[in-house]
Kinemage of the C-alpha trace (Angstrom):
@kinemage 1
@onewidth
@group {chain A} dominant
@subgroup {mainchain}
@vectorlist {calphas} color= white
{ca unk a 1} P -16.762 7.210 18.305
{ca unk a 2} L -13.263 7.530 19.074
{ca unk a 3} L -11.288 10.046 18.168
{ca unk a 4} L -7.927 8.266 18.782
{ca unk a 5} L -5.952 7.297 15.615
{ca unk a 6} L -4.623 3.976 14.901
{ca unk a 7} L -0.402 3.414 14.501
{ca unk a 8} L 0.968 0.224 13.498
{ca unk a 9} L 4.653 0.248 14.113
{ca unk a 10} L 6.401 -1.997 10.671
{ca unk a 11} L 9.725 -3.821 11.412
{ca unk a 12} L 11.714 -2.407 7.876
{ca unk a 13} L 14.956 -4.656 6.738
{ca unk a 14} L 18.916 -2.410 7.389
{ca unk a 15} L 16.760 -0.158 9.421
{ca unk a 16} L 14.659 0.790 12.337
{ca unk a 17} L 11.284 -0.117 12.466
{ca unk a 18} L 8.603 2.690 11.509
{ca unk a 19} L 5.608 3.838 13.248
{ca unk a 20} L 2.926 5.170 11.033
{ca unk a 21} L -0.831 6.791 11.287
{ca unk a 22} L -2.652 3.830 9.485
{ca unk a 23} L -5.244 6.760 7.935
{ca unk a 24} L -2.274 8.383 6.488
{ca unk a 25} L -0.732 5.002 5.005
{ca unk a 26} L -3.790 2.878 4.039
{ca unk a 27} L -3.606 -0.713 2.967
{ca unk a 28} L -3.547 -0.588 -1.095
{ca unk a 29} L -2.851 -4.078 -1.767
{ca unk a 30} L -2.172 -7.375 0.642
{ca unk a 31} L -2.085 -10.966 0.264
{ca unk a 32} L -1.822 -13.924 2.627
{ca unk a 33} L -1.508 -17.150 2.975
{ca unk a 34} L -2.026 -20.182 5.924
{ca unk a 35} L -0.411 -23.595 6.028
{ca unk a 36} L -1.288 -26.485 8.147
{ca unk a 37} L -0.649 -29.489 8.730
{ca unk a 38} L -3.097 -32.530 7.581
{ca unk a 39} L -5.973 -29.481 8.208
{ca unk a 40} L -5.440 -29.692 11.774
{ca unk a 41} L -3.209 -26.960 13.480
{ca unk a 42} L -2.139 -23.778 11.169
{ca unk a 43} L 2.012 -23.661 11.511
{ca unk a 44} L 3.411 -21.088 8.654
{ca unk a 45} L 1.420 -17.876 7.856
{ca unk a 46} L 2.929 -15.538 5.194
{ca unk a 47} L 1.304 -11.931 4.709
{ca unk a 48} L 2.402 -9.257 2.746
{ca unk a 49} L 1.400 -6.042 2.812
{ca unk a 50} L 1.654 -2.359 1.248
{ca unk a 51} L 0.810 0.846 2.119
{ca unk a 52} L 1.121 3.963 0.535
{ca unk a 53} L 1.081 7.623 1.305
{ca unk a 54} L -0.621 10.834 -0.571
{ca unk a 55} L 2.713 11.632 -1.530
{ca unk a 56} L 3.252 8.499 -3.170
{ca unk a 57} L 5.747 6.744 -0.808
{ca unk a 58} L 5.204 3.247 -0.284
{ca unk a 59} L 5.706 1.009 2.359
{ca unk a 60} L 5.979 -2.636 1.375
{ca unk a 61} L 6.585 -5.483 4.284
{ca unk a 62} L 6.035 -8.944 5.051
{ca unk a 63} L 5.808 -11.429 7.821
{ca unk a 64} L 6.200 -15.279 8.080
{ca unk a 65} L 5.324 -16.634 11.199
{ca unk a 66} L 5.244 -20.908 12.051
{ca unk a 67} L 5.038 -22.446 15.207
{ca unk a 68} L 6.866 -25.646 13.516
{ca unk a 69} L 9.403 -27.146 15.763
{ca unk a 70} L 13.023 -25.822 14.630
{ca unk a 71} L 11.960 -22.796 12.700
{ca unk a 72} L 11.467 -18.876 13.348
{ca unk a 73} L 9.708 -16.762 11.688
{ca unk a 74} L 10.955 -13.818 9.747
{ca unk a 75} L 9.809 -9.579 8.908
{ca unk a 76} L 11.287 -7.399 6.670
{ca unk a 77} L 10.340 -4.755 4.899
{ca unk a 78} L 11.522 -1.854 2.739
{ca unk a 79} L 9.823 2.008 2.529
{ca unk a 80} L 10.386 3.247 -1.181
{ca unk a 81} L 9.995 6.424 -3.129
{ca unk a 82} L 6.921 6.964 -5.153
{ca unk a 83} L 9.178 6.305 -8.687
{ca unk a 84} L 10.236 2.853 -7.302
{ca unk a 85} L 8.801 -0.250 -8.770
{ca unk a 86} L 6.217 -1.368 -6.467
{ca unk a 87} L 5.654 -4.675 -7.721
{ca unk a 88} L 9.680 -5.529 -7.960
{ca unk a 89} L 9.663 -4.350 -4.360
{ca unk a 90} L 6.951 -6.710 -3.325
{ca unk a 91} L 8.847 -9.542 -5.279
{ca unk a 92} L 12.037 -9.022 -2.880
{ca unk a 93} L 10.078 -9.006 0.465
{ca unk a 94} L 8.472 -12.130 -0.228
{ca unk a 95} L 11.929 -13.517 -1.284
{ca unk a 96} L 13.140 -12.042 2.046
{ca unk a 97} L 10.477 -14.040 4.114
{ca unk a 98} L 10.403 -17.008 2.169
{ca unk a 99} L 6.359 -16.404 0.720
{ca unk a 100} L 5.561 -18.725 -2.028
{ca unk a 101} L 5.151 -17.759 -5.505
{ca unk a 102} L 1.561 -17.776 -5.258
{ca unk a 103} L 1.394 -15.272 -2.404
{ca unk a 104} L 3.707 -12.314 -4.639
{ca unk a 105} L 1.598 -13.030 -7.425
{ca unk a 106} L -1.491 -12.493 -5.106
{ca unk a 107} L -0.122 -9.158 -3.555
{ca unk a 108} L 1.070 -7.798 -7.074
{ca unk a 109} L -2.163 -8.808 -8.559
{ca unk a 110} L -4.053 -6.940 -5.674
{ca unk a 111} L -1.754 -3.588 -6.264
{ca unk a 112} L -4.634 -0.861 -7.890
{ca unk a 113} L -4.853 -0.733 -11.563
{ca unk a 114} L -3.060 1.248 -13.498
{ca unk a 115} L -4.408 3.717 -16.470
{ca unk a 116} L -3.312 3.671 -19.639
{ca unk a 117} L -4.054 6.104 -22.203
């Protein structure tokens, strides 16, 4: 078994892209979603993602990727402080990358429960 540990460098939006330990920052809520065309060929792929430290920072990001003639795909990200809203956050990347409706609901939905007493 290898000892090695796993980094994932995250492109961030207004700032340089991170490079994280993905055993420090593990996944605590993604959602994704293909498109083809006529079930043939996938062409537009939206993902987003968060992460979240022990400390309670969060990273939230997003991709959209298509290989439809004309378009390019687009990343962006943000890396917030644990009293941010998480779910508000996750709302403005998929804005950013152009994820349907469907997919923010998906990731928010996916976020960890919270307790209420």
């Amino acid at each position: 078994m290898s000892t090695e540990k796993k980094t994932r460098t995250i492109t961030l939006t207004g700032r340089a892209p991170v490079t994280i330990d993905e055993a420090v920052w593990p996944v605590v809520a993604r959602a994704a979603k293909d498109r083809d065309h006529n079930n043939q060929e996938l062409f537009r792929r939206y993902y987003l993602t968060v992460r979240k430290h022990a400390d309670g920072r969060a990273l939230v990001y997003g991709t959209y990727s298509t290989s439809w003639q004309g378009e390019e795909g687009k990343r962006g990200g943000y890396q917030i402080d644990k009293e941010a809203d998480v779910a508000a956050t996750i709302a403005e990347v998929g804005e950013l990358i152009g994820a349907p409706q469907s997919v923010i609901d998906e990731c928010v939905a996916d976020l960890p429960a919270e307790e209420l007493t």
